[in-house]
N, C-alpha and C positions, 0 to 999 in steps of 0.2 A: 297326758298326765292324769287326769283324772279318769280314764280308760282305768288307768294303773294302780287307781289310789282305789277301785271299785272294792277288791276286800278289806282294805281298811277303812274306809268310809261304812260299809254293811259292819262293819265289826264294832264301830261307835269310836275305835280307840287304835294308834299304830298297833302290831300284833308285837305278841312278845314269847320268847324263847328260853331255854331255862340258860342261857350264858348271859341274855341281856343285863342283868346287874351283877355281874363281875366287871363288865368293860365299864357300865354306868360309874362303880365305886372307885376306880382306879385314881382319879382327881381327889376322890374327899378322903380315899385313906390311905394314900402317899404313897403306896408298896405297890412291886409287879406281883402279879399274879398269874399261873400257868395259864400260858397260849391264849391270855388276854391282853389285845394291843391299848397300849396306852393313846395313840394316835388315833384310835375309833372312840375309845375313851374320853378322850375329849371333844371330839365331833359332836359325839351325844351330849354331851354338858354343855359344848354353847349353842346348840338349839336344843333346849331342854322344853323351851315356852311359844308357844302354849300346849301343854299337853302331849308335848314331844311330835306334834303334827309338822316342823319345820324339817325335824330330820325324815321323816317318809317324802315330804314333798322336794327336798333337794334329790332324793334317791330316784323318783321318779323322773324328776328333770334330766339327772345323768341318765339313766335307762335311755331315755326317748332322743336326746342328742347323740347318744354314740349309735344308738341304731340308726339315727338318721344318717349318721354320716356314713357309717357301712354301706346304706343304701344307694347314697346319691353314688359315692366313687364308683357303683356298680351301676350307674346309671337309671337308678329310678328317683321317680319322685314324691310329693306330699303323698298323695293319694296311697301309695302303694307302703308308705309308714302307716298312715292308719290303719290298713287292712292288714299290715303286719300284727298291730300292735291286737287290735282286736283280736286276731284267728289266736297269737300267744298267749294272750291272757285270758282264753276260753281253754287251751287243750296244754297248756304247761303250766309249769310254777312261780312263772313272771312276776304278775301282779302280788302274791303273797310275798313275793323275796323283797321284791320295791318298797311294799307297806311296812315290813319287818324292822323293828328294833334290832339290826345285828348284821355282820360285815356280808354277808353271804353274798347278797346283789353283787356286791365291788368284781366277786369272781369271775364271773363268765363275763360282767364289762371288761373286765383289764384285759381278757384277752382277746376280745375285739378293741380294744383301745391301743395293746402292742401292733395285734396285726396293723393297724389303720397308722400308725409309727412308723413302723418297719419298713412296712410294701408299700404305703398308698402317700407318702408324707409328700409331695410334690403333688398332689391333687388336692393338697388343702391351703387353707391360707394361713398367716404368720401364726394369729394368735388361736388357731385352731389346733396347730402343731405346738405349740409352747402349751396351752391349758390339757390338752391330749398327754405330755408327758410329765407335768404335773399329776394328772388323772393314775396315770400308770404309777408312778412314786406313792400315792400317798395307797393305793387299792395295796400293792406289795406291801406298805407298812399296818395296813390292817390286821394281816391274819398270816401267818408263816407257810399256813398250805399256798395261800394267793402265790406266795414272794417264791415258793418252793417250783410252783406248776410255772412261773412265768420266765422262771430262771431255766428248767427245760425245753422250754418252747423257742428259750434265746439260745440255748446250745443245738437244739435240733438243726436250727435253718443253719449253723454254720456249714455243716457237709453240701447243704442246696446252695448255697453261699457260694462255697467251693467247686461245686461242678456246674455253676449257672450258663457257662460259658455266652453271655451275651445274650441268653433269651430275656433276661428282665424279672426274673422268678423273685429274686429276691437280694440284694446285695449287702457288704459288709458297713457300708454307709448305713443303713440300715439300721443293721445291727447292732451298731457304737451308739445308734441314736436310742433304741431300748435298752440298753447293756447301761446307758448314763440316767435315762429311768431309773431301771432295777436299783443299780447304786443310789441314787438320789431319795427312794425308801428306805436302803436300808440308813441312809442317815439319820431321817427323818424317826424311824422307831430310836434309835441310840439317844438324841436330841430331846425326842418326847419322855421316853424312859430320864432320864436327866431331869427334867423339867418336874415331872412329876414325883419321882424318888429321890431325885438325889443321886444317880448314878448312871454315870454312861455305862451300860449295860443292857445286854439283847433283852427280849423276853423270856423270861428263864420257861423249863417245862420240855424240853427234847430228849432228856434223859428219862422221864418221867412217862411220857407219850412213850415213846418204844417198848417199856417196861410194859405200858399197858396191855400191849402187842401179845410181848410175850408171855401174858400171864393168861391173855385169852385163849391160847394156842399151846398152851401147855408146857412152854419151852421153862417158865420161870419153877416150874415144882419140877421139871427133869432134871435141873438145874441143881435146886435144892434137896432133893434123892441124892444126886449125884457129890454133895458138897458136904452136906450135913454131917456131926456139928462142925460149926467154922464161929471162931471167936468174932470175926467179921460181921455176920451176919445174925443179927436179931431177928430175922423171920425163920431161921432154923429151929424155933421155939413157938413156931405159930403155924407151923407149915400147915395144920390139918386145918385152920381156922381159915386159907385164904380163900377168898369164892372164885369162880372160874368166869369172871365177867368185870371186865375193867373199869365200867361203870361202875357197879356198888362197890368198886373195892375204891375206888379213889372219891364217889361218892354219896355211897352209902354209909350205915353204919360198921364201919369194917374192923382190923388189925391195926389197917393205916391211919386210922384217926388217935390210938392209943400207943402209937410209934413216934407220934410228932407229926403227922402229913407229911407235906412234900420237905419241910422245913430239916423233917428229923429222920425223914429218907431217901433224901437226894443221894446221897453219897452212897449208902449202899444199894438203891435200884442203880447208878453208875457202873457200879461194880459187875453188876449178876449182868447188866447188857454189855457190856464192853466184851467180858469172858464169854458169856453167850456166844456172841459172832463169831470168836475163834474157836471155840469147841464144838459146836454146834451149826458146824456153815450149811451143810444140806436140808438140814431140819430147817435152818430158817431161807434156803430160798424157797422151800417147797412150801412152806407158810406165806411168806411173803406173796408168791405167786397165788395160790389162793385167795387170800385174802383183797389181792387186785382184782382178782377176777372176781369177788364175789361186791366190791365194793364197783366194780362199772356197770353193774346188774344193779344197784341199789339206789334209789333215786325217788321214793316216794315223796310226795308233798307234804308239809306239815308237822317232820319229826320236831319234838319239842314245843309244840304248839299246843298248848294246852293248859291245864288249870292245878298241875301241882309242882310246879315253876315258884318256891317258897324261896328259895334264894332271891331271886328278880322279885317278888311282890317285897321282900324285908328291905331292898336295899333301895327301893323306890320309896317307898313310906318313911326311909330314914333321910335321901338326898333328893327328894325329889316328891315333897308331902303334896303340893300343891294340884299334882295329877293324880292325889289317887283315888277322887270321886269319880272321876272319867275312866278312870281304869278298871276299876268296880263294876260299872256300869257297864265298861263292855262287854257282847258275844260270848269272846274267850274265856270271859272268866265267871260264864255260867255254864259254860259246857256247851254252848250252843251252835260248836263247827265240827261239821261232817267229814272230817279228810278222808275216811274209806268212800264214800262216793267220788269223791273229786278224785281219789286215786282210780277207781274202777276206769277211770278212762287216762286220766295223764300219765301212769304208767305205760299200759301197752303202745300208745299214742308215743311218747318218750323214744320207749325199746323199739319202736319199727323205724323209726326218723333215724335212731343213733345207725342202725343195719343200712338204711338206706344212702347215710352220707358217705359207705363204698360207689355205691352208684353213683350218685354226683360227683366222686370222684373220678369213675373211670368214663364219666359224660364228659368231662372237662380233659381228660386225656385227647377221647377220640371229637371231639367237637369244638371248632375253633369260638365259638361263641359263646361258650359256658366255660371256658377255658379262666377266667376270674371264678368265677364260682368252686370250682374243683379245685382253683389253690385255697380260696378259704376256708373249702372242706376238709382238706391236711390239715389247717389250722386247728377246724374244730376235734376235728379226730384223735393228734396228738395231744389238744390239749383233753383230753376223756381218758386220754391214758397215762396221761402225766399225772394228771387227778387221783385215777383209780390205784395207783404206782403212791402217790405218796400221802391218799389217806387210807390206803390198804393195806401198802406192803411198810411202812413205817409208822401208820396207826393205826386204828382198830375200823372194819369198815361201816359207816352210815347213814341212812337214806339222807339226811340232812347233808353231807358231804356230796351225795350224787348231785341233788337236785339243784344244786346252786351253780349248777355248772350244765348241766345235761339238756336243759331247756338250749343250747346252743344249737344242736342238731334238727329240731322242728324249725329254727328259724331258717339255719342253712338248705333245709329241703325246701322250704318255701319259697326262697326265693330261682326255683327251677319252674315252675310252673307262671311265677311271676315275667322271670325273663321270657317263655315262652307266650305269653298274652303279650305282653311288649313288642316281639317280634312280629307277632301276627298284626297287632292293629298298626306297625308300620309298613308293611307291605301291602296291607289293604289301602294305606293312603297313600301309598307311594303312585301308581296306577293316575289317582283323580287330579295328585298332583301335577303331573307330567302333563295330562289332559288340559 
């Protein structure tokens, strides 16, 4: 844990993200807000003290128990976690996701926490398998990419499911036991949204997110060429003003702020994407597909990490005064962190691990001994393409979406060399044994 807590501890303060006080305000100003879960929302309010250090160090605790347990069921032990955890949080994004104020860690756990449900639940004991689908419920109820990736990864294994014929790969038991997971989040955000607003109701923002798609990708001004005037549509009266980047336009100083936001254009960004799809089907798989493929290439360390994060510093100083000497105080919020060096290596480091988890997979085809290993590698595989599928091709793609997930593949390689020292120092003692 403290391996893990290494750049928030150098940083003086947990690291913070320009979402963190959207999720923080959701308790104190009663409303949803776009693709901010109320259920991580409140995680962070009841370890708010001291200094928000309770919620890094729970993160790092789950880090270090589900990688432990991936471990063991593959047969290793203490030693061979700490040198996990060590070589990850030298050459991935580990340690900064741990330390973070924001849901990103849950990602890449939950789905070694489904895999470890799924496939390996008979290797665990009771209350490992009960807090493990707890774990999976509540990481789905944090973030809709989570609950999105993890809801593919449950439909993928059923075709494996269905042709397993007897080898053990993977079965529908299984499956019912993640699939009551998944479900068991999505209560949990309906519950929390309730709790906190007033209303059983999802997280709103999916109409909202796609729009943003398509205004990056040019589909929403094809759209409006194509429509203009339409009594419908108030942005047929602004068309030259909107900018080509979905960030400033939803939040910057844009159109959208003098239309109502999302408040006063849910309804017609509804519109312009619902018609979209049907007028426009090739345009948007050939977007869509780009946009995956440009979002599983994308994966640097540190997006949003930095010092003009004025939303999160205003909604900290208004719910949360008590931390903002310590906050002040830290690294981040002098400028004092490098992420182009830290990328110059966890980048290319990332991209050759993600190319290699083919290899451990086709090691575990032909190799009865890595034959565990190369089915976690499918896992990780599909889950980088589910990823890049659904913050790609139904949002906009970036590196903060990569990275919170992509650090799966260094660990997946890893433990190929792992099992291979393993192997060896047992046959070396096999010999002196017998003797």
């Amino acid at each position: 844990m403290l391996i893990l807590l290494v750049p928030a501890l150098w940083n003086g303060f947990p690291l913070l993200q320009y979402d963190t006080g959207g999720y923080l305000a959701r308790w104190y100003e009663g409303t949803l807000e776009v693709s901010r879960s109320t259920v991580y929302g409140l995680f962070l309010n009841l370890l708010t003290r001291p200094d928000f250090w309770p919620v890094a160090i729970v993160q790092a605790a789950l880090t270090v128990w589900i990688l432990w347990l991936v471990l063991r069921v593959h047969g290793f032990g203490v030693r061979v976690l700490l040198a996990t955890i060590v070589v990850l949080s030298v050459i991935t994004a580990l340690p900064w996701l741990a330390g973070m104020l924001l849901t990103d860690i849950l990602a890449g756990l939950a789905v070694l926490a489904l895999y470890l449900l799924v496939k390996h639940a008979d290797a665990l004991a009771g209350w490992e398998r009960a807090a493990l689908f707890l774990f999976v419920a509540f990481s789905a109820a944090t973030h809709s990419a989570t609950l999105l990736v993890l809801l593919l990864l449950l439909l993928a294994g059923v075709p494996f499911a269905l042709f397993d014929r007897g080898r053990g790969l993977i079965s529908f038991s299984g499956i019912a036991r993640g699939a009551a997971a998944f479900v068991l989040g999505a209560v949990m955000l309906v519950a929390a949204n309730y709790v906190v607003a007033g209303r059983a109701a999802w997280t709103p923002g999916g109409e909202a997110i796609t729009f943003g798609r398509m205004l990056q990708t040019g589909i929403v001004a094809r759209y409006l060429d194509d429509h203009c005037p339409d009594p419908r549509l108030r942005l047929c009266a602004h068309r030259d003003e909107l900018p080509t980047d979905a960030d400033v336009f939803f939040w910057g100083e844009s159109v959208f702020d003098r239309l109502g936001r999302f408040e006063g254009m849910n309804e017609e960004m509804r519109t312009i994407v619902l018609e979209s799809l049907v007028q426009y089907p090739w345009l948007q798989i050939k977007t869509a597909i780009a946009g995956a493929a440009e979002q599983l290439v994308s994966l640097r360390t540190g997006y949003g990490v930095d010092t003009s994060i004025w939303h999160t510093y205003g909604m900290i100083e208004r719910f949360a005064p008590r931390t903002l000497s310590a906050m002040r105080a830290a690294r981040q919020q002098q400028g004092n962190i490098d992420f182009a060096s830290i990328n110059r290596l966890h980048v290319p480091v990332t991209l050759g691990a993600m190319v290699l988890l083919l290899g451990v997979i086709a090691l575990g085809v032909c190799r009865p001994h890595f034959t565990d290993v190369g089915a976690l590698a499918v896992v990780a595989a599909l889950a980088l393409l589910a990823n890049a599928f659904v913050c790609g091709a139904l949002s906009n793609p970036h590196d903060r979406y990569g990275s919170r997930i992509a650090w799966l593949a260094p660990f997946i390689v890893l433990l190929v060399p792992w099992r291979m020292a393993r192997r060896r120092s047992l046959s070396v003692g096999e010999p002196a044994r017998s003797h």
